[in-house]
C-alpha positions in Angstrom: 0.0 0.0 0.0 1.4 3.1 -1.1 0.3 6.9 -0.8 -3.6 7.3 -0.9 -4.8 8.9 -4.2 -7.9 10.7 -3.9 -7.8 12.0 -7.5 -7.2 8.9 -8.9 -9.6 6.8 -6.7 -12.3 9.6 -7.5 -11.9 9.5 -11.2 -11.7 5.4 -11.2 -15.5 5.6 -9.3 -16.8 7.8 -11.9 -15.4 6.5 -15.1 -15.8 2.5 -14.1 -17.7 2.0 -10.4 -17.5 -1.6 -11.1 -13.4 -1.5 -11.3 -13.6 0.9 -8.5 -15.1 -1.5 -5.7 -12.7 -4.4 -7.3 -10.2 -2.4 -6.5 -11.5 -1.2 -3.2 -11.6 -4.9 -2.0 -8.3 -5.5 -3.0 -7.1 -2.8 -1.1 -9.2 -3.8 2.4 -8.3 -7.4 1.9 -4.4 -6.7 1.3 -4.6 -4.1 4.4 -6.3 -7.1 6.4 -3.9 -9.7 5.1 -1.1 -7.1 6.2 -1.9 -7.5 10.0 -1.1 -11.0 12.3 -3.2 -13.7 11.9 -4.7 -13.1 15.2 -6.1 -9.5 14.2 -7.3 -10.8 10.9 -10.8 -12.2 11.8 -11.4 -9.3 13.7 -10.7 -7.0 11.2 -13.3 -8.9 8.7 -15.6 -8.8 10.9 -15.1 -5.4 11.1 -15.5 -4.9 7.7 -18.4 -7.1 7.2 -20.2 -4.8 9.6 -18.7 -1.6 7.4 -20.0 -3.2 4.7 -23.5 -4.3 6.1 -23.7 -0.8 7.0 -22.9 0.8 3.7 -25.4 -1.3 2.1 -28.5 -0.6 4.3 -27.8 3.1 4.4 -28.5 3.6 0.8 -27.1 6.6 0.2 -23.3 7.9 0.6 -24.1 10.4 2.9 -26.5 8.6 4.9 -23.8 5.5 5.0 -20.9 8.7 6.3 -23.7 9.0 9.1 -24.2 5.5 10.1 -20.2 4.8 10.3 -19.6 7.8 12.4 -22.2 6.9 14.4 -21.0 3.4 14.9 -17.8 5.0 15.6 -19.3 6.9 18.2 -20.6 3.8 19.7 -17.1 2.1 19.6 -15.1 5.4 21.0 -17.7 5.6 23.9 -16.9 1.7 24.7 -13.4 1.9 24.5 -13.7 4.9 27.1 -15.5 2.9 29.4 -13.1 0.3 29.3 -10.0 2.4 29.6 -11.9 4.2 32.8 -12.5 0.1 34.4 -9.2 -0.7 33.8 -7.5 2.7 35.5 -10.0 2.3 38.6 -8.4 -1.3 38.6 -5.1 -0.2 38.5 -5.5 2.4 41.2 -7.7 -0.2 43.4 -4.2 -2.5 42.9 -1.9 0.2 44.0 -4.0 0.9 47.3 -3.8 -2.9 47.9 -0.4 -3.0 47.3 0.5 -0.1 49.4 2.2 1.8 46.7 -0.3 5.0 46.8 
């Protein structure tokens, strides 16, 4: 993967959409296939649901909405998590006598 072409990406989906998702794919899957074998499945299913996403939302700008939205959701989780895991740590630290 080299540097990202938006010029050349938004010509290729005017002139030929068709060669323009084949090409997308190939891209995702070779950035997929790029990553450990352990992150691999995860980022498929993370695609799939992309994908899903793309295709019920109809339109581009409605499929923009849906994807920031489910980044939202993703962000928010991750925020809770990293919030658990520094009470945890700081409940440690009391045990251990170290603050």
């Amino acid at each position: 993967m080299g540097e990202f072409d938006f010029d050349r990406w938004c010509a290729l989906a005017k002139a030929d959409p068709e060669a323009f998702f084949a090409a997308r794919d190939r891209e995702i899957c070779a950035l997929i296939e790029s990553h450990p074998p352990a992150v691999r499945e995860r980022l498929r299913a993370l695609q799939c649901c992309i994908d899903c996403e793309r295709a019920r939302a109809g339109t581009p700008e409605r499929a923009m909405k849906c994807l920031a939205a489910m980044m939202h959701e993703r962000l928010v989780e991750l925020e809770r998590q990293n919030r658990e895991l520094r009470e945890l740590s700081r409940k440690l630290l009391v045990a251990a006598g170290i603050h």
